[in-house]
C-alpha positions in Angstrom: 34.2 -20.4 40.3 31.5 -21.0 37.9 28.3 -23.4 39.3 29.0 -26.1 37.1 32.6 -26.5 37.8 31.5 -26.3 41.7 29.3 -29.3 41.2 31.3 -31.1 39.0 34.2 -31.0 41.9 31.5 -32.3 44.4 31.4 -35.0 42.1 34.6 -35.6 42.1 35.0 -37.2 45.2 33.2 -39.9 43.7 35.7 -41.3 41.9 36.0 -44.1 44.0 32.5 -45.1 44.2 32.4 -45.7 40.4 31.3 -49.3 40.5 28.7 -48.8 42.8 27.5 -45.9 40.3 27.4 -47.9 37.3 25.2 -50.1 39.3 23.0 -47.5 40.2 22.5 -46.1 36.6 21.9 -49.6 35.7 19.1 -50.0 38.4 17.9 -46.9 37.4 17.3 -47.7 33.5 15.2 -50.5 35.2 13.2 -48.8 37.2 12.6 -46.2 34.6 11.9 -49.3 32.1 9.4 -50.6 34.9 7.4 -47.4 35.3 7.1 -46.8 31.6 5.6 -50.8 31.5 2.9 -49.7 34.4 2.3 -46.3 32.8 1.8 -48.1 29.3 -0.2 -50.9 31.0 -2.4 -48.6 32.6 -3.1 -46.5 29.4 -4.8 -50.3 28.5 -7.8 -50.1 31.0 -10.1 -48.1 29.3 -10.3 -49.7 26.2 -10.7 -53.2 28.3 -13.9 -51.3 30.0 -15.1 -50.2 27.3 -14.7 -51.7 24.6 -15.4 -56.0 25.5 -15.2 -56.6 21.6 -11.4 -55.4 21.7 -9.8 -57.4 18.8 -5.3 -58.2 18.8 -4.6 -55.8 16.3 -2.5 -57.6 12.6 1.2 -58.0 12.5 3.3 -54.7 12.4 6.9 -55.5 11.8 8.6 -53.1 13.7 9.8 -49.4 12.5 10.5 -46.1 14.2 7.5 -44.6 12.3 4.7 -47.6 13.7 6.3 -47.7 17.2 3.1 -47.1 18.6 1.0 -50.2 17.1 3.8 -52.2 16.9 3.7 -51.9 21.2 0.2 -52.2 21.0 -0.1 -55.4 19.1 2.5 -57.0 21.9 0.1 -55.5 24.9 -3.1 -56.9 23.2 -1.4 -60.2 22.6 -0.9 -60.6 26.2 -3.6 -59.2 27.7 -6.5 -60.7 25.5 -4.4 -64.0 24.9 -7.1 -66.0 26.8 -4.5 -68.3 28.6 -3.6 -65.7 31.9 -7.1 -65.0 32.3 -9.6 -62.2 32.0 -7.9 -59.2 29.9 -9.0 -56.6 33.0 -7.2 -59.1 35.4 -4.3 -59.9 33.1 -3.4 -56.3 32.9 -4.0 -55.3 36.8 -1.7 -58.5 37.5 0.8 -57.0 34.9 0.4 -53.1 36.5 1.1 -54.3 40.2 4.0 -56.7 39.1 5.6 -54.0 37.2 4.8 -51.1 40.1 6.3 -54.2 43.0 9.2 -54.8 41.1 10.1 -51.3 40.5 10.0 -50.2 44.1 12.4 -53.5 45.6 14.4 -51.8 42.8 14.3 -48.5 43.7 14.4 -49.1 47.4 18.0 -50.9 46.7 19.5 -48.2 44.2 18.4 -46.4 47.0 20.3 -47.9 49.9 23.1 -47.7 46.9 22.9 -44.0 46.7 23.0 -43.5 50.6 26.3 -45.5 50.7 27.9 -43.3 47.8 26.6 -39.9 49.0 27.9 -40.6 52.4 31.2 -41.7 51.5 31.5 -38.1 49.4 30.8 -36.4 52.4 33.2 -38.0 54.1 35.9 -37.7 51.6 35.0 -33.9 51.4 34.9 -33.6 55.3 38.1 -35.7 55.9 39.7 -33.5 52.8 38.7 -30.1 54.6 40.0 -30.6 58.1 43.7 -32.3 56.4 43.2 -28.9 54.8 42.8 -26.7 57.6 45.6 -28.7 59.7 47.7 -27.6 57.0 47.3 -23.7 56.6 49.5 -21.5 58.0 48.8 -19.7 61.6 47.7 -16.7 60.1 44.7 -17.9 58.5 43.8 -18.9 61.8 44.9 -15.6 63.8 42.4 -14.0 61.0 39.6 -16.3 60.7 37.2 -16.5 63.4 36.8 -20.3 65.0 32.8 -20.3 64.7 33.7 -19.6 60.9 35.6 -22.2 60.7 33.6 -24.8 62.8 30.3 -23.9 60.8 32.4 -24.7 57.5 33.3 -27.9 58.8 29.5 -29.0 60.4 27.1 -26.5 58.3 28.3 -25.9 54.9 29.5 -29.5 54.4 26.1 -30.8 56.2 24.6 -28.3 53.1 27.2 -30.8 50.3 25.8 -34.0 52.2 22.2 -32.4 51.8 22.2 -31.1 47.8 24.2 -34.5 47.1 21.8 -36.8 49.1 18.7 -35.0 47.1 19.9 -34.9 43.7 22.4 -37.9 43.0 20.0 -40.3 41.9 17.4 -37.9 41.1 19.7 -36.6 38.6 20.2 -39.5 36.8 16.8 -41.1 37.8 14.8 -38.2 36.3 16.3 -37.7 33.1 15.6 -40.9 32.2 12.4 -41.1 33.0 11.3 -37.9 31.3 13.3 -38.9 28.5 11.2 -42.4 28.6 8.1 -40.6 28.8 8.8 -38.7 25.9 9.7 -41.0 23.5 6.2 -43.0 23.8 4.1 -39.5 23.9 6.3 -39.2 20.6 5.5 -42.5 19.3 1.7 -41.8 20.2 1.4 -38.4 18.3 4.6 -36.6 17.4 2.6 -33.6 16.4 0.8 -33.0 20.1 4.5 -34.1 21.9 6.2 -31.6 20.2 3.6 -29.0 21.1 4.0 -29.7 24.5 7.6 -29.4 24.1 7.7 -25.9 23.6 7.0 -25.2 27.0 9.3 -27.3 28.3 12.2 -24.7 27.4 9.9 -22.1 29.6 10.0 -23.9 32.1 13.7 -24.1 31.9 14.1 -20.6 31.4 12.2 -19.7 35.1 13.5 -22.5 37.3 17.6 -21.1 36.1 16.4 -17.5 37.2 14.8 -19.0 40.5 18.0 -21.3 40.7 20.4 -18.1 40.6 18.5 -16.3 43.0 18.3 -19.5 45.6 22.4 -19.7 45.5 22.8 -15.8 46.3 20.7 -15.8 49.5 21.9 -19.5 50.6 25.2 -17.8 50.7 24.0 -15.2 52.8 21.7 -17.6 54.7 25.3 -19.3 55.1 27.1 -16.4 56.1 24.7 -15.8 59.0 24.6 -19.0 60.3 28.5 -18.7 60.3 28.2 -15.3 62.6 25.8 -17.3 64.7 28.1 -19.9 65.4 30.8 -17.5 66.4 28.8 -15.6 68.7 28.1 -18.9 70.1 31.6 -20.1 69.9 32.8 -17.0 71.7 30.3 -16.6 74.5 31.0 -20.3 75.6 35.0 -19.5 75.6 34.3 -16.3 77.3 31.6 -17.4 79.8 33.8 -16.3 83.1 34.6 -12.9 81.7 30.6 -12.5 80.5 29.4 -13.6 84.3 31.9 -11.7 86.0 31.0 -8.2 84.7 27.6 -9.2 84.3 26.9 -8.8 80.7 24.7 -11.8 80.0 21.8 -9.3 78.9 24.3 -8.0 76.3 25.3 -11.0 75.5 21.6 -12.6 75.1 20.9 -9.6 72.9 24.0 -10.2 70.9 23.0 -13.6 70.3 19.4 -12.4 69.4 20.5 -10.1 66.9 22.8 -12.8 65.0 19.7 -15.5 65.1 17.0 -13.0 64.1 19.7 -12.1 61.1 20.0 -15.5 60.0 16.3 -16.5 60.4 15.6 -13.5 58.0 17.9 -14.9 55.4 16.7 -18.4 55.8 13.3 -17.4 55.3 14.1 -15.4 52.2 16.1 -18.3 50.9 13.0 -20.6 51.7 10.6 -18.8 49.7 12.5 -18.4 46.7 13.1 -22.5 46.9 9.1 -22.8 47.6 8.6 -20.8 44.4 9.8 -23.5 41.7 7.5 -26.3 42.8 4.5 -24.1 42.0 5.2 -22.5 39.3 6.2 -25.7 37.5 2.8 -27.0 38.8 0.7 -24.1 37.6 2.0 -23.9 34.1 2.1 -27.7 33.5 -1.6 -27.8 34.8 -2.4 -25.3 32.3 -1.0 -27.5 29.7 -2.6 -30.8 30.8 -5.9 -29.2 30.7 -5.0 -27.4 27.1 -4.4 -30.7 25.9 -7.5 -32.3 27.9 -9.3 -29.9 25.4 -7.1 -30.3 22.0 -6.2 -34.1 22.3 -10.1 -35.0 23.4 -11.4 -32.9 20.3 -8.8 -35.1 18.4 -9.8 -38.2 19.7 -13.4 -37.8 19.3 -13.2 -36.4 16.0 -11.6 -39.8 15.2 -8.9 -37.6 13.2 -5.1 -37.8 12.7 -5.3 -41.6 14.0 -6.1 -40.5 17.3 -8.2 -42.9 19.4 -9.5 -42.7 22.7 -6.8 -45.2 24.3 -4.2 -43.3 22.4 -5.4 -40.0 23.8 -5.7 -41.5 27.3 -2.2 -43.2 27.3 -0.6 -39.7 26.5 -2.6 -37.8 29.1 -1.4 -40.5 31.8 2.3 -40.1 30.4 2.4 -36.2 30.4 0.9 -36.1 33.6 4.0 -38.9 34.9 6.2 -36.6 33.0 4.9 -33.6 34.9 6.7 -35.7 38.4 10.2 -35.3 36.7 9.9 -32.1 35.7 8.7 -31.3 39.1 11.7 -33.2 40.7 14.1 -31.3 38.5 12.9 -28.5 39.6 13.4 -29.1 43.2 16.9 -31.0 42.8 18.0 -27.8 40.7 17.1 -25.9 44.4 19.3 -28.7 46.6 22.6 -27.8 43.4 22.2 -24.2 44.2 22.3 -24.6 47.9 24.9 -26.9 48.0 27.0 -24.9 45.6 26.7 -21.6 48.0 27.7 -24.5 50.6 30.8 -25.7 48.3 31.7 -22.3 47.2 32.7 -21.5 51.0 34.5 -24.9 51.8 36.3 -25.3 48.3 37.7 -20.8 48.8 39.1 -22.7 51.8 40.6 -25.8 50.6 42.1 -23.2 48.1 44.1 -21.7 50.2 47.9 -22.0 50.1 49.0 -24.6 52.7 52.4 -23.6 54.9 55.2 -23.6 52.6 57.6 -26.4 53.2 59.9 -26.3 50.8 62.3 -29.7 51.7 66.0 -29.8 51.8 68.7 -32.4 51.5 69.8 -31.9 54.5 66.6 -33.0 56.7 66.7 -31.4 60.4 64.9 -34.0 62.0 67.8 -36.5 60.8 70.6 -34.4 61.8 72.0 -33.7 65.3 71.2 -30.3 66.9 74.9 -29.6 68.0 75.9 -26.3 67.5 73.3 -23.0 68.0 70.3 -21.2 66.8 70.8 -18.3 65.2 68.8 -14.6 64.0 70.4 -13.4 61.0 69.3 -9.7 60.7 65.6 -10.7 60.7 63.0 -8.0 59.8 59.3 -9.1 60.8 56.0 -7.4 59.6 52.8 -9.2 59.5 51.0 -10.2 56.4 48.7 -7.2 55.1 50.3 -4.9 57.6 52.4 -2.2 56.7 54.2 -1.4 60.4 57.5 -3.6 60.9 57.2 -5.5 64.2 61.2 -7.2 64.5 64.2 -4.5 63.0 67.5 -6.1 61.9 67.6 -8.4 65.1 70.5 -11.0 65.1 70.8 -13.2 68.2 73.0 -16.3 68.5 72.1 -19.0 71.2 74.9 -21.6 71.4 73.7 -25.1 72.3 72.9 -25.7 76.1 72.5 -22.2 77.0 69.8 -20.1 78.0 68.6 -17.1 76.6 66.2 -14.4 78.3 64.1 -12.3 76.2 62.9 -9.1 78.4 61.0 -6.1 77.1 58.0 -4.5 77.9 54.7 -5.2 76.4 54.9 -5.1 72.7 58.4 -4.8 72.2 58.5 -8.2 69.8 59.4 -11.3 72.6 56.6 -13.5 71.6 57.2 -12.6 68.1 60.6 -13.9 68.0 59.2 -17.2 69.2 57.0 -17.7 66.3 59.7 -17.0 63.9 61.5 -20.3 65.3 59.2 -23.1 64.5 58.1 -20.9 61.4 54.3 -19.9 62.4 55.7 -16.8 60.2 58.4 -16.8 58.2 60.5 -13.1 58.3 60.2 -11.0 56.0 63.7 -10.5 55.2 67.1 -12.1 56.7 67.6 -15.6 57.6 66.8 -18.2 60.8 69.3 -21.0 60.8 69.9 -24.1 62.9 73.3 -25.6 63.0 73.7 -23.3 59.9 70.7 -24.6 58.2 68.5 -21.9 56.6 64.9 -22.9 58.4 62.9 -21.8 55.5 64.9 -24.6 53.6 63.3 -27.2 56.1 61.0 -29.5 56.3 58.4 -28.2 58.5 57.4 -31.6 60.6 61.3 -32.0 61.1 62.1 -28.4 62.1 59.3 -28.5 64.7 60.5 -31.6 66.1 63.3 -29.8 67.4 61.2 -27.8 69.9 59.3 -27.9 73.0 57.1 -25.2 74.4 55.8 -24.4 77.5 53.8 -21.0 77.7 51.3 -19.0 79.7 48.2 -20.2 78.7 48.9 -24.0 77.4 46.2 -25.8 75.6 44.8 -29.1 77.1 42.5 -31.4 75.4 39.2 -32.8 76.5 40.9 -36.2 77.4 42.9 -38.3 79.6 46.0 -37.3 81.7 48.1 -39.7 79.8 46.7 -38.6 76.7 47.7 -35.2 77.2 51.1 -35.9 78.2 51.7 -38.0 75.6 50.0 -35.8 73.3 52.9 -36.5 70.2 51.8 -40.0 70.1 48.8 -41.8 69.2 49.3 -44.6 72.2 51.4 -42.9 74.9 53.9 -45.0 76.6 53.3 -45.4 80.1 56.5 -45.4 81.4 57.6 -42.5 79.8 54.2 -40.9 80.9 54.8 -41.3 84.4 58.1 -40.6 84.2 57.4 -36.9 82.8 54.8 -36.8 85.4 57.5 -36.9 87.8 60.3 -34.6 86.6 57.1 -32.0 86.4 56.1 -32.4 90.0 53.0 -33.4 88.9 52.6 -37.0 90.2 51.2 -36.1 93.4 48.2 -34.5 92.6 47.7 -36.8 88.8 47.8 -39.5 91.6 45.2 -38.2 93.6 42.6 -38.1 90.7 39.5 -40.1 90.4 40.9 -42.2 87.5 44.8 -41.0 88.3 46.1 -41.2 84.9 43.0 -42.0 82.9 40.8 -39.0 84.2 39.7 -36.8 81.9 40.1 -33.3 82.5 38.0 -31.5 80.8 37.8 -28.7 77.4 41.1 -26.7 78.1 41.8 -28.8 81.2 38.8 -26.7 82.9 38.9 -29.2 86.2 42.8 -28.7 87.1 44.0 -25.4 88.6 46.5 -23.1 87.0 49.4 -24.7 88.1 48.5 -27.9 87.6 47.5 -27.3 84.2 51.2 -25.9 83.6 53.0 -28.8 85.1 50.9 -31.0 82.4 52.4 -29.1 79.8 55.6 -29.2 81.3 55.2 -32.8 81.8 54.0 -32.7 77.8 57.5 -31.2 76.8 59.7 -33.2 78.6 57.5 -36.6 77.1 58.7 -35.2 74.3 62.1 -34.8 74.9 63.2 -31.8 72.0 66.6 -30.4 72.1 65.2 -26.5 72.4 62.7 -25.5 74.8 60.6 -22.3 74.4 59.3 -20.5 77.6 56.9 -18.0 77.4 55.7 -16.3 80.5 55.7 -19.7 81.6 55.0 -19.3 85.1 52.7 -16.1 85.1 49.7 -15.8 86.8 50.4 -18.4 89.7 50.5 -17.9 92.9 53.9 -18.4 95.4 53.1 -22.0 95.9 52.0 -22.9 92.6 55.1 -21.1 91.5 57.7 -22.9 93.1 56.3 -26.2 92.0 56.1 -25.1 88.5 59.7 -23.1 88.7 61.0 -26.7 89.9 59.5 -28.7 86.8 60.9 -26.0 85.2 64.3 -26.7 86.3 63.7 -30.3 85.8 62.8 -29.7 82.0 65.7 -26.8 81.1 68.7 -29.5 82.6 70.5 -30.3 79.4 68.4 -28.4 77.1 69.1 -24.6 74.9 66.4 -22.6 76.3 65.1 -19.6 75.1 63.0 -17.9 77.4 60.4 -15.0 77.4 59.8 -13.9 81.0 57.2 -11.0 82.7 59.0 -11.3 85.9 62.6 -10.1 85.7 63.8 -12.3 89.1 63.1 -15.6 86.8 65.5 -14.9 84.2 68.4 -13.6 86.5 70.5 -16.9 86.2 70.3 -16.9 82.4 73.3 -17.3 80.1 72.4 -14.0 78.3 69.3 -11.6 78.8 68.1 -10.0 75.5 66.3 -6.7 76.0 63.8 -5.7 73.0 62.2 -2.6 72.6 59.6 -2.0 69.6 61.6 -4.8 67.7 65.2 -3.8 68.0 67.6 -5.5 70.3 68.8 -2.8 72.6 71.0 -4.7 75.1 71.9 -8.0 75.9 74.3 -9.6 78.6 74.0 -11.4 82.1 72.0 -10.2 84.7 75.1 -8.4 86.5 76.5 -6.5 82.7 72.9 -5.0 82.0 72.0 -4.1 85.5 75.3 -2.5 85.9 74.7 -0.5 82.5 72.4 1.4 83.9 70.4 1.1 80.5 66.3 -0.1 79.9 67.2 -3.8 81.9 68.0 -1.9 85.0 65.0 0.4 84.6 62.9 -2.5 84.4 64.2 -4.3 86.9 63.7 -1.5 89.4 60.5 -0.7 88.5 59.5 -4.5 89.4 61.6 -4.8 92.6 59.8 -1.5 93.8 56.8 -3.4 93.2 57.3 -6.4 94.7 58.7 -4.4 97.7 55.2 -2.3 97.8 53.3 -5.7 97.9 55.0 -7.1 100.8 
């Protein structure tokens, strides 16, 4: 994306502060206005100390050719009127009105801009997380969570900065050089439009150092995003680092990433240090060319030239030299902000999860008759190995469905088919009939509840966990689902019982009572098909038997569909599905597939042998 189309969609967000920034362009051509008065008033001292005999020039009617006397006649009228006072203290009076004024301006344009920067930021911010709630599950099984944290903090922290620096400058400066000109014009066209020339120079070397700023801000970005997911990772991972001892590698790890990115922010530094000076250096070269050309003119008495004229145009090239000094610096702020917007707008890019709509909406019709596989082949996006091979599997309503299989074989797979994390490849999923990828996604997900190995909790209440699908839980039906899950007794015996907070991941609870949470979560929720996976794995007996029980509790009434490590869970299903590398290779009840003699009972075995080891 080219840099001005970047910026001018930063802009965009704007839209809805247009009021506020006509009022600040308008507060700007004022204060502009004002410092051109005290620049013009201030050219005016000399000739008041130096010449006392100073006489109000004749009548000039006004043209674009006698600009210059015609603003001098006006300034002499006033200042050596007689009825303010002294000329000298007439025109200090007029020079610290003029400089007062302008600043209660530009203090409010000010508090203006902060108000209309803000909002952008917030409109980008807000527009970049509904963004990322949006995108499919493989951007996120691809994308590391530091990467995406620092594009939601960092880079739009970089917007807020290049916006914040150079929204009013941008439309402040301009002006004001523009202003500037136009009376070093009116003074002597012939010596403004040989300072012109360099202007285009200086042009010229601020783009160059403006390209090169945006290519290492974007590696300067890039590292700081690899920081933040070292950081990101070591935190998740903090058990697993202390408990094979690898904080030194770690440490070292994290050194390596920071020393990276303070390389790149250095390099990116000193090519943003660079502009200011070399604008500096060759528009003091200039100023003191023209303290040498414009003096020789204004002694020599030639060309019209006087002394206050010559004096005036030094004072407003040197003003001029401020805007040309701020451009400089704002064009810095675009180019870093542009590497920032770059990153966030590749992101808001992205295709969001397809969800295509029907007629026939499956949140607004009954779930009655079964969910079905329709010769589904799976393989995951940019991978060429097919993980799911022609598998068809119909679960009739109210029954319960076992997937077995050793690692790998495709059981958690098949669960992110349903609620259409993926969608296959080829052949259909349907519900009641209903092609899913013809549904809406909110209303095919509202048909499922899920229950899994390693459940996510939130860094808030008990309640507000439970009765995570709604933005004010109701307590009744929180307690109740407390309940069914076995999980009143120890919510109870809490600090704050239901309004304790329980920590990132639900870090204070132990395993099993973070599962009955979650069960307690699904059966708030109340969906017609339940998804198990490995749902009571990794708990011991007691926890077990609680969990097994809420279990029960949540699977009365509902089509489950269950993926299960441990063989002795699943015995009472309605049918056991065996997978193995993606094909379905035998399904029945317990007794059928155990009595085949096939890759169940093999399993089965295999576990009963170990159980009867470890007792």
């Amino acid at each position: 994306m080219k840099g001005p189309k970047i910026y001018l969609r930063m802009l965009s967000y704007m839209r809805s502060q247009f009021p506020l920034l006509l009022t600040s362009v308008g507060l700007s051509f004022v204060i502009v206005s004002l410092d051109g008065a005290s620049m013009w008033f201030l050219g005016t001292l000399p000739q008041i100390l130096f010449n006392a005999h100073a006489q109000v020039p004749q009548w000039t009617a006004f043209s674009i050719k006698n600009i210059n006397a015609w603003l001098k006649f006006w300034t002499y009228s006033l200042v050596y009127g007689g009825t303010l006072g002294s000329p000298l203290m007439v025109t200090c009076i007029l020079v610290g009105v003029t400089f007062s004024i302008k600043n209660i301006i530009q203090y409010t344009n000010k508090l203006i801009s902060i108000t209309i920067h803000s909002t952008v930021v917030q409109g980008i911010r807000d527009t970049t997380y509904h963004h990322l709630m949006r995108l499919p599950v493989t951007y996120f099984d691809k994308t590391e969570s530091g990467r995406i944290v620092s594009m939601v903090v960092n880079d739009i922290a970089q917007i807020n900065n290049s916006i914040t620096t150079t929204l009013s400058s941008l439309i402040l400066e301009p002006m004001r050089l523009v202003l500037f000109i136009g009376i070093m014009l009116a003074i002597n066209a012939k010596l403004a439009l040989f300072v012109f020339v360099l202007y285009p120079v200086l042009g010229v070397i601020i783009g160059w150092i403006g390209k090169s700023i945006r290519r290492r801000s974007n590696r300067e970005l890039q590292s700081f995003s690899d920081l933040i997911s070292v950081i990101s990772e070591t935190m998740i991972g903090i058990r697993v680092i202390k408990m094979f001892r690898v904080e030194t590698k770690e440490t070292n790890r994290f050194k390596d990433a920071n020393l990276a990115y303070k390389n790149r922010y250095i390099r990116s530094e000193q090519m943003r240090s660079l502009a200011s000076p070399i604008t500096e250096t060759l528009s003091m070269y200039l100023v003191a060319f023209l303290l040498f050309f414009g003096g020789s003119l204004a002694l020599s008495g030639t060309a019209g030239f006087s002394g206050e004229d010559f004096v005036r145009f030094l004072i407003l090239l040197v003003a001029s030299y401020q805007p040309l000094k701020a451009l400089a610096g704002i064009n810095s702020s675009i180019q870093t902000g542009m590497a920032a917007a770059e990153r966030v707008f590749a992101n808001l890019d992205l295709p969001v999860e397809r969800d295509v709509g029907t007629e026939k909406d499956l949140g607004q019709i009954a779930f009655n008759e079964s969910v079905e596989f329709a010769h589904v082949n799976f393989a995951y996006p940019g991978c060429a190995e097919t993980v799911l091979h022609d598998v068809s599997l119909h679960v009739p309503k109210g029954r319960v469905v076992a997937l077995v299989g050793s690692s790998g074989a495709g059981k958690s797979t098949v669960l992110d088919l349903l609620p259409r994390f993926y969608d296959p490849t080829s052949g259909a999923i349907l519900v009641d009939g209903v092609d899913v990828a013809k549904a809406s996604l909110p209303s095919l997900r509202s048909l499922f509840g899920i229950v899994s190995q390693d459940n996510v909790l939130f860094n808030s209440s008990v309640s507000a966990n439970i009765g995570f699908t709604d933005v004010i839980p109701d307590p009744s039906r929180v307690q109740a689902a407390a309940a069914a899950a076995n999980a009143l007794e120890f919510i109870e015996k809490l600090p704050l019982g239901f309004d304790t907070i329980i920590g990132e991941r639900g870090v204070t609870l132990s395993g099993g009572q973070r599962q009955r949470l979650a069960i307690a979560r699904a059966l708030y929720r109340d969906a017609p098909i339940l998804i198990l996976d490995e749902a009571t794995s990794s708990l011991d007996t007691e926890s077990e038997k609680l969990v097994q029980e809420a279990i029960d509790h949540l699977m009365k009434d509902r089509t489950c569909i269950v993926v299960a490590h441990r063989l002795s869970t699943v015995r009472h299903a309605d049918r056991i599905v065996v997978l193995d590398k993606g094909k379905i290779i035998e399904q029945g009840t317990h007794q059928e597939l155990y009595s085949a003699n096939g890759r169940y009972k093999t399993l089965y075995d295999i576990q009963f042998a170990q159980n009867s080891e470890r007792a």
